[in-house]
mmCIF file of the C-alpha atoms, coordinates in Angstrom:
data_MODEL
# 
_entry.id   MODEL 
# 
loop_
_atom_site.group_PDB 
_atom_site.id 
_atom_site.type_symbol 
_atom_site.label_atom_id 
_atom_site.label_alt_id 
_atom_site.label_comp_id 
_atom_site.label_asym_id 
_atom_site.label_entity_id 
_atom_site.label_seq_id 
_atom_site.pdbx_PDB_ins_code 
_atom_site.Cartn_x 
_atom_site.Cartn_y 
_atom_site.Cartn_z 
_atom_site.occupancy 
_atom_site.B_iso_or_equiv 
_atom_site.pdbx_formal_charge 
_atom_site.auth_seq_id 
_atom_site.auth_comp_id 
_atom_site.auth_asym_id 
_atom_site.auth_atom_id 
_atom_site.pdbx_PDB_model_num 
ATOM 1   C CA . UNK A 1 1   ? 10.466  5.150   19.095  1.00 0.00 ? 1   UNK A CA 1 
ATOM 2   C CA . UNK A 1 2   ? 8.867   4.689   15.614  1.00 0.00 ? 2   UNK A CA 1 
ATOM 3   C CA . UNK A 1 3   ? 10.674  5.539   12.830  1.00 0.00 ? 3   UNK A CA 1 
ATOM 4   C CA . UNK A 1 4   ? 9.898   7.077   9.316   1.00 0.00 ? 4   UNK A CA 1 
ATOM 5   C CA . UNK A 1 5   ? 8.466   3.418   7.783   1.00 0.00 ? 5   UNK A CA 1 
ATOM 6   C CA . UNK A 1 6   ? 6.585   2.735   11.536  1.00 0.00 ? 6   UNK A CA 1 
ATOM 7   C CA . UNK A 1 7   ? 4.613   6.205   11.043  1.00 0.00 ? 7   UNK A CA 1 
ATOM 8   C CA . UNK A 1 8   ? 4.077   5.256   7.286   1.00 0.00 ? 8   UNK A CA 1 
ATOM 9   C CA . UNK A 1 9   ? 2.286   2.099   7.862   1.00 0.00 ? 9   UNK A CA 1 
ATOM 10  C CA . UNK A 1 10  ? 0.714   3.115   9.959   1.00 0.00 ? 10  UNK A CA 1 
ATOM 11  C CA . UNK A 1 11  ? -0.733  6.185   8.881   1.00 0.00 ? 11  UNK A CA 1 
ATOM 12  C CA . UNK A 1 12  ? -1.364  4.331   5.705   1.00 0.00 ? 12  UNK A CA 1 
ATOM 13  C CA . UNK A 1 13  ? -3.210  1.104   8.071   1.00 0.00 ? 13  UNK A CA 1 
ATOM 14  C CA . UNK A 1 14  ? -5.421  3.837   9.916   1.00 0.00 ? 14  UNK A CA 1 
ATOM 15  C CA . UNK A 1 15  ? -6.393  5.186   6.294   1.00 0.00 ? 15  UNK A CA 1 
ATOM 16  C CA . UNK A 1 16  ? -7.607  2.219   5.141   1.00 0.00 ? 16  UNK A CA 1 
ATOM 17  C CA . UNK A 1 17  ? -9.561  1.449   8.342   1.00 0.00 ? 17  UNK A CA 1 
ATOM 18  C CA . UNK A 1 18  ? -7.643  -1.552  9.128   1.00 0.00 ? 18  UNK A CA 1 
ATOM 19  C CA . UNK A 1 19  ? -6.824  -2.791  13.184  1.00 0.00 ? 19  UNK A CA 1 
ATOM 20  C CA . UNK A 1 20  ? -3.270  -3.688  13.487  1.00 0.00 ? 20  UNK A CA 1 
ATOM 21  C CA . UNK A 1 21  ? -4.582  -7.427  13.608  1.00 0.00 ? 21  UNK A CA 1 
ATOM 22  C CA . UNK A 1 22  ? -6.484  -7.212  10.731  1.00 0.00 ? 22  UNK A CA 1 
ATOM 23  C CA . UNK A 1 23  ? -3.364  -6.155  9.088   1.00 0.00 ? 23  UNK A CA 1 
ATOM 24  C CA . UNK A 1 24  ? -1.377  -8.871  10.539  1.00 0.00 ? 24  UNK A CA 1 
ATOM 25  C CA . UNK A 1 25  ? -3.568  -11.048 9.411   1.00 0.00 ? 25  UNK A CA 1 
ATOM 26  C CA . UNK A 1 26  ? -3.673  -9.783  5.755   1.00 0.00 ? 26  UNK A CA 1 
ATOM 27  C CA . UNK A 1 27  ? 0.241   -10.086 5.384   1.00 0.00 ? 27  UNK A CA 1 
ATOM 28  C CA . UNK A 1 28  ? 1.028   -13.080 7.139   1.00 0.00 ? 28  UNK A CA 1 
ATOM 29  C CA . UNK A 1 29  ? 2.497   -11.798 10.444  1.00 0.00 ? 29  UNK A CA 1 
ATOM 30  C CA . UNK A 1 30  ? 1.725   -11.365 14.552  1.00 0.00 ? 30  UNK A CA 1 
ATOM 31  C CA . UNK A 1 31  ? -0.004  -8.847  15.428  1.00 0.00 ? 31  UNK A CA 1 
ATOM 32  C CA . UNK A 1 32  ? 2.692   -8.056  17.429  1.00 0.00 ? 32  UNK A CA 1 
ATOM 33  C CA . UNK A 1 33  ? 5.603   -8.263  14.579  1.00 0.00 ? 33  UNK A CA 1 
ATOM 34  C CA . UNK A 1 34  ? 3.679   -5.503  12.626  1.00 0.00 ? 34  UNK A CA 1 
ATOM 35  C CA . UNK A 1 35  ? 3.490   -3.585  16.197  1.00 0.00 ? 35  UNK A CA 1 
ATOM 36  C CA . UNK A 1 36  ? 7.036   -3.508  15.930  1.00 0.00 ? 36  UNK A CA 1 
ATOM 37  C CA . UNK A 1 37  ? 7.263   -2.143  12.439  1.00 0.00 ? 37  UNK A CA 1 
ATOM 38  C CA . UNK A 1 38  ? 4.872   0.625   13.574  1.00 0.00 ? 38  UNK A CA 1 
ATOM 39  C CA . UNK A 1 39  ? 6.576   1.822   17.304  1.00 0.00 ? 39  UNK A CA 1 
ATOM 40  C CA . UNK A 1 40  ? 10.255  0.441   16.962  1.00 0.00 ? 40  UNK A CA 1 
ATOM 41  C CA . UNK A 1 41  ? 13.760  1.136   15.396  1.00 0.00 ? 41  UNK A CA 1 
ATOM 42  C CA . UNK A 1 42  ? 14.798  -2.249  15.688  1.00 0.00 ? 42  UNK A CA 1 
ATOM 43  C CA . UNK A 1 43  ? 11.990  -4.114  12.968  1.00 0.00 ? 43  UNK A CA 1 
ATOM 44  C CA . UNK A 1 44  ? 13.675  -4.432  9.402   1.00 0.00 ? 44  UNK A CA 1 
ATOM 45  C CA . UNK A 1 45  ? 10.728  -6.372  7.602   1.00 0.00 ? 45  UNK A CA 1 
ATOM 46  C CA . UNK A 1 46  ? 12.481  -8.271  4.210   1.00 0.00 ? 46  UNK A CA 1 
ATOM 47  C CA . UNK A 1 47  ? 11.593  -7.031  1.194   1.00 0.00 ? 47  UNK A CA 1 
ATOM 48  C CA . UNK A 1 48  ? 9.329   -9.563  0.484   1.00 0.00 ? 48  UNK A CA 1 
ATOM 49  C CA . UNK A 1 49  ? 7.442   -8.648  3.779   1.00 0.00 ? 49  UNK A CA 1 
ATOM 50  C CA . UNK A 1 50  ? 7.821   -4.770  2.497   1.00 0.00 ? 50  UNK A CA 1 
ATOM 51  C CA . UNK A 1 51  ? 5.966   -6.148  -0.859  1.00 0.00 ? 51  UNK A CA 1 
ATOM 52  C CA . UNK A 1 52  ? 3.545   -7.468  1.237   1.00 0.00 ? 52  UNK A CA 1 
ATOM 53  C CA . UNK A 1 53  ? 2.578   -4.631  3.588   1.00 0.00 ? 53  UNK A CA 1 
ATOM 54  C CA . UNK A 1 54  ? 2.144   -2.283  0.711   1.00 0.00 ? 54  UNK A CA 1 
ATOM 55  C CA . UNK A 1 55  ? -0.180  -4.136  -1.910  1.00 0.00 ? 55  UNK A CA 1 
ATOM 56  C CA . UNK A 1 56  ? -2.206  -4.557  1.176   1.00 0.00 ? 56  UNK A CA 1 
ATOM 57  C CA . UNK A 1 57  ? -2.051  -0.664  2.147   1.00 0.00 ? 57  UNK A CA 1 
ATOM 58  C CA . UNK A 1 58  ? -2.741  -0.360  -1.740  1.00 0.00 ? 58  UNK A CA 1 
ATOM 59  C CA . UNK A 1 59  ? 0.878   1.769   -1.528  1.00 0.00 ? 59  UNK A CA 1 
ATOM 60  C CA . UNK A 1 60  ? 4.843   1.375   -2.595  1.00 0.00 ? 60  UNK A CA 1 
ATOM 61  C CA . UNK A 1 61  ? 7.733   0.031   -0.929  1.00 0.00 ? 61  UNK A CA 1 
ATOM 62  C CA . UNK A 1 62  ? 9.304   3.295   -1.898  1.00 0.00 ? 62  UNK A CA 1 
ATOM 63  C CA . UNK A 1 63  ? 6.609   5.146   -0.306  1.00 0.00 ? 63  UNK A CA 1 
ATOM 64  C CA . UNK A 1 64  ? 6.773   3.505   3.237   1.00 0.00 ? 64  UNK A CA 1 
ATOM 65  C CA . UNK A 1 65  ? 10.198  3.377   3.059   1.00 0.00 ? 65  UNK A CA 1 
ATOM 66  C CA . UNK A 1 66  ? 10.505  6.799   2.870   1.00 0.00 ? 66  UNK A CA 1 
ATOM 67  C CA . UNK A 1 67  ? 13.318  6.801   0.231   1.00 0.00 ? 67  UNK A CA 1 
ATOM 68  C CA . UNK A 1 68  ? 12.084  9.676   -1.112  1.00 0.00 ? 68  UNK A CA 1 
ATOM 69  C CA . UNK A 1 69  ? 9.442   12.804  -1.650  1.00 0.00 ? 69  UNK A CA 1 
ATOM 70  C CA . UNK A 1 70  ? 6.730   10.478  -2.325  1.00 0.00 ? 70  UNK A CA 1 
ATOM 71  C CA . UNK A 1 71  ? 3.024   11.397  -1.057  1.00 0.00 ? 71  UNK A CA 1 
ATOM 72  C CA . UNK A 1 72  ? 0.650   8.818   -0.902  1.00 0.00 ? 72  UNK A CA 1 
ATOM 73  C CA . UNK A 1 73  ? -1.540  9.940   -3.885  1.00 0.00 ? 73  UNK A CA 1 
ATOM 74  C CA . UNK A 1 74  ? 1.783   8.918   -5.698  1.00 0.00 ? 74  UNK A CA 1 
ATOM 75  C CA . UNK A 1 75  ? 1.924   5.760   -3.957  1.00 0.00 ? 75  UNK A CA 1 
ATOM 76  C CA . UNK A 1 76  ? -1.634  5.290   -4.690  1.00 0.00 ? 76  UNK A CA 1 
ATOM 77  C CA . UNK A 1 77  ? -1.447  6.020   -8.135  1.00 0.00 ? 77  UNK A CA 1 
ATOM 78  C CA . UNK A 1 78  ? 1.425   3.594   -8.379  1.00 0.00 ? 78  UNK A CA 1 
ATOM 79  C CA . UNK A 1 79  ? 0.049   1.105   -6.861  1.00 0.00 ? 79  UNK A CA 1 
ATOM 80  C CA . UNK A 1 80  ? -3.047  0.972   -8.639  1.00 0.00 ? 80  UNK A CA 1 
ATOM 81  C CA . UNK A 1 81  ? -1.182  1.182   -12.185 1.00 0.00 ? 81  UNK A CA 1 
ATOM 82  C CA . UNK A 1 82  ? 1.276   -2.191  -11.317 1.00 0.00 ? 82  UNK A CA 1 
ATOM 83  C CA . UNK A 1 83  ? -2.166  -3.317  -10.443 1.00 0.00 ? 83  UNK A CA 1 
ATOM 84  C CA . UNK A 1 84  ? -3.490  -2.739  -13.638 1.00 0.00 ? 84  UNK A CA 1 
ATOM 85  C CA . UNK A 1 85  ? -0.228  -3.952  -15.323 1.00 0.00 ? 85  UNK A CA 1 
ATOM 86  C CA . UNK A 1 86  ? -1.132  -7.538  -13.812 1.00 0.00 ? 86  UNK A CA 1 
ATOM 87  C CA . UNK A 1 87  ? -4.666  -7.995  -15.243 1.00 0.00 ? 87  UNK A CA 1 
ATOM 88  C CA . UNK A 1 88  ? -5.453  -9.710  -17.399 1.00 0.00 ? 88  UNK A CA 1 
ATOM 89  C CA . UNK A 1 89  ? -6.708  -8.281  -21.186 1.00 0.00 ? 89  UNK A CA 1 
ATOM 90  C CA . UNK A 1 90  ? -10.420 -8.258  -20.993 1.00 0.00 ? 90  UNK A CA 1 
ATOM 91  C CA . UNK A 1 91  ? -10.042 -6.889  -17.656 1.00 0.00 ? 91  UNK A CA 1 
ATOM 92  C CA . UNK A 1 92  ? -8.097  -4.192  -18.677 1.00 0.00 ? 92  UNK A CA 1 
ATOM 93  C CA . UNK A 1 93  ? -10.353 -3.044  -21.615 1.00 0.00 ? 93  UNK A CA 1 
ATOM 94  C CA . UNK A 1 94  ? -13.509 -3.003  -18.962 1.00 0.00 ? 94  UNK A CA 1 
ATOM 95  C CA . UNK A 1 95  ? -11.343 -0.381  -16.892 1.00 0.00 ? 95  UNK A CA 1 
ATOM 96  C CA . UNK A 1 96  ? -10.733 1.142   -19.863 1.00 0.00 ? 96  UNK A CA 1 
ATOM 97  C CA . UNK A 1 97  ? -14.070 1.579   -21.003 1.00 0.00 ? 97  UNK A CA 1 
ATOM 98  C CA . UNK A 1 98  ? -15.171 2.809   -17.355 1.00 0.00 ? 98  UNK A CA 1 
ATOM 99  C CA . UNK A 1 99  ? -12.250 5.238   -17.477 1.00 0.00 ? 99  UNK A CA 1 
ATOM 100 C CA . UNK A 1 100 ? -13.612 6.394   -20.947 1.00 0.00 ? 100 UNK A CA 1 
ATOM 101 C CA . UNK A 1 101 ? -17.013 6.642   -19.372 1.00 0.00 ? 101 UNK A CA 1 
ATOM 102 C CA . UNK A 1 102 ? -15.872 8.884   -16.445 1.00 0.00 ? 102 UNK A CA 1 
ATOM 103 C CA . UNK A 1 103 ? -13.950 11.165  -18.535 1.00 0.00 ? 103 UNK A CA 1 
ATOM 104 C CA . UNK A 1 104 ? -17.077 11.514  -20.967 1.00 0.00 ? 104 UNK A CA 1 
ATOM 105 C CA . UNK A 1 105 ? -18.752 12.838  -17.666 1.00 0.00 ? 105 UNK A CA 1 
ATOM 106 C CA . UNK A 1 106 ? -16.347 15.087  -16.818 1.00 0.00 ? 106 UNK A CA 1 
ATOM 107 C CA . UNK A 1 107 ? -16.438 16.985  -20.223 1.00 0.00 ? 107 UNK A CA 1 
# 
């Protein structure tokens, strides 16, 4: 039986086109560990794990976990602003610039 986190990752997984290998893979794990997040009650994956999973599913921990009403555009959203967060400066000012560039477009 899959619970709540299980359906999240891999809902999220499936989004992002990813086989449950490739996932595995990407976070360190068997293929069959992250089976066992997906299908049963019994997998608590560590927080660092958790960290893991979701910066690879470009989401939260607070999104797969469920903890609350989050939707994945949150997640997303989040995930891409602690992204931003950890760039460096010139980096940031080039998304900058292509977010000013965009939102020229768009007026």
């Amino acid at each position: 039986m899959s619970t709540p986190l299980g359906e999240r990752v891999r809902e999220a997984r499936l989004a992002k086109g990813l086989t449950l290998e490739a996932l595995a893979e990407k976070v360190e794990s068997s293929k069959s560990y992250m089976w066992q997040i997906e299908n049963k009650d019994v997998a608590r994956p560590s927080a660092e794990k958790l960290q893991q999973i979701a910066k690879v599913l470009d989401t939260t921990v607070e999104y797969l976990l469920a903890v609350e009403t989050v939707t994945q555009e949150d997640a997303t959203d989040t995930a891409f602003f602690r992204k931003y967060q950890r760039m460096n400066p010139r980096s940031k000012e080039r998304l900058r610039e292509m977010l000013k560039i965009l939102d020229d477009e768009n007026d």
